[in-house]
N, C-alpha and C positions, 0 to 999 in steps of 0.2 A: 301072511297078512290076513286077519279078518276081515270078513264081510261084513258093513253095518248090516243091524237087524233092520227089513221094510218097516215101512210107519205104520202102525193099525194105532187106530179111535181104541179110545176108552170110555165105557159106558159107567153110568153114573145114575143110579135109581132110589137116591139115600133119601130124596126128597120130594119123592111121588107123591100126586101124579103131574108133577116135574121130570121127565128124562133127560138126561144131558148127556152130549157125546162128545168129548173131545177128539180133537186132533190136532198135535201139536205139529207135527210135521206134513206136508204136504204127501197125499196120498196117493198110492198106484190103484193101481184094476186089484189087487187080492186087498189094500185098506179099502176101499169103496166096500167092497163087498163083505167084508169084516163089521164096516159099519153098519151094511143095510142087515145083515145078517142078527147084528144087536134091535136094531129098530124090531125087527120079524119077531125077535122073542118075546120083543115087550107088546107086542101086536095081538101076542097068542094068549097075554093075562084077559083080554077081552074084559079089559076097564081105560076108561076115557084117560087119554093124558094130554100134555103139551112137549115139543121138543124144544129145547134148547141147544143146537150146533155151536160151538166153538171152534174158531180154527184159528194157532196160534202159531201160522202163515197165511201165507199170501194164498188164496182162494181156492180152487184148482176148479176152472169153469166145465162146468159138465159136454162143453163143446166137443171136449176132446173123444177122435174117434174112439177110443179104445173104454171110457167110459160112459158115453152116452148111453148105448145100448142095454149096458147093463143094471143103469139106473131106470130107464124106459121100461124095462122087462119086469124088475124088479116091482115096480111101481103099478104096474099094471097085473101082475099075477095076485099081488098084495090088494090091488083096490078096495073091494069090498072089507077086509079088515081094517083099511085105511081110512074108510069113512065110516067106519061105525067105533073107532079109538082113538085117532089120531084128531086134535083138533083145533092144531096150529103149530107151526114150525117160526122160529127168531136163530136167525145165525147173527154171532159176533162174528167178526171178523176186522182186519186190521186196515185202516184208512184208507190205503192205500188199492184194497181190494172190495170195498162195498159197491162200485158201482159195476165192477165184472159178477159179483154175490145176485146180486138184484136183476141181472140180466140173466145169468145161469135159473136163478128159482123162475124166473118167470114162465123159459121154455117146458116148467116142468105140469104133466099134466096135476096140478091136484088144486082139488077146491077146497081151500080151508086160509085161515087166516096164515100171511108168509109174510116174513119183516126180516130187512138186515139191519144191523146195526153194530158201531164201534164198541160201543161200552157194554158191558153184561148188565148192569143194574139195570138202564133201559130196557134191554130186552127182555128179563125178565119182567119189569113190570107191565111191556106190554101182553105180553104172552099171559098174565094174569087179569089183564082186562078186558082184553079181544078175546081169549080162550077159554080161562080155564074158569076165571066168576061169571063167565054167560051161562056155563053147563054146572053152577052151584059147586064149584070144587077151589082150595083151599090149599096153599102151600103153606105148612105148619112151623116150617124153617127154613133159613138159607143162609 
């Protein structure tokens, strides 16, 4: 019998400086890390962007022992690239799971604009008026 393959996010930079991560499946400690691991590259072009998180399940709150840590460390070793690139985060996520989304982003240290939301159109548009047309940038298509 095969072993399904774990869930890793898929990174999406076709429409910078829009990044988008997917994850269709709900992730463990190596997708968490897979993910922040995409964020970190896009971190290192040291050009302004917005996130776009998708998750096409049910949330997976960062409560959990096993990845809290690694998002905290993550986050804090990144800081400084984090606030001189990064300059807002919108997760989709599925109805069911925006108000575990909006509790998880809250515990998380970062100051910048954070939004959940069901639909993508929304979040992109906020993510374009809260982030990325305050710092004069332009998503060309989507």
């Amino acid at each position: 019998m095969t072993m399904p393959l774990p869930a890793l996010p898929e990174g999406d930079e076709t429409h910078w400086p829009l990044a988008i991560l997917v994850a269709e499946k709900l992730l463990d400690a190596d997708g968490i890390r897979a993910g922040l691991d995409t964020v970190e590259r896009w971190l290192k072009r040291e050009q302004p962007f917005a996130l776009l998180l998708i998750a096409g399940c049910e949330f997976v709150a960062p409560s959990d022992a096993a990845t809290l840590p690694i998002i905290m460390q993550r986050i804090g070793l990144a800081r400084e690239a984090l606030c001189r690139s990064l300059l807002g985060i919108a997760v989709v996520a599925p109805a069911s799971a925006v108000d575990a989304a909006r509790r998880s982003l809250a515990r998380l240290p970062l100051d910048m604009p954070l939004e959940v939301f069901e639909k993508g159109s929304l979040a992109v548009r906020w993510l374009c008026a809260s982030a990325l047309s305050p710092a004069g940038l332009v998503i060309d298509s989507l």
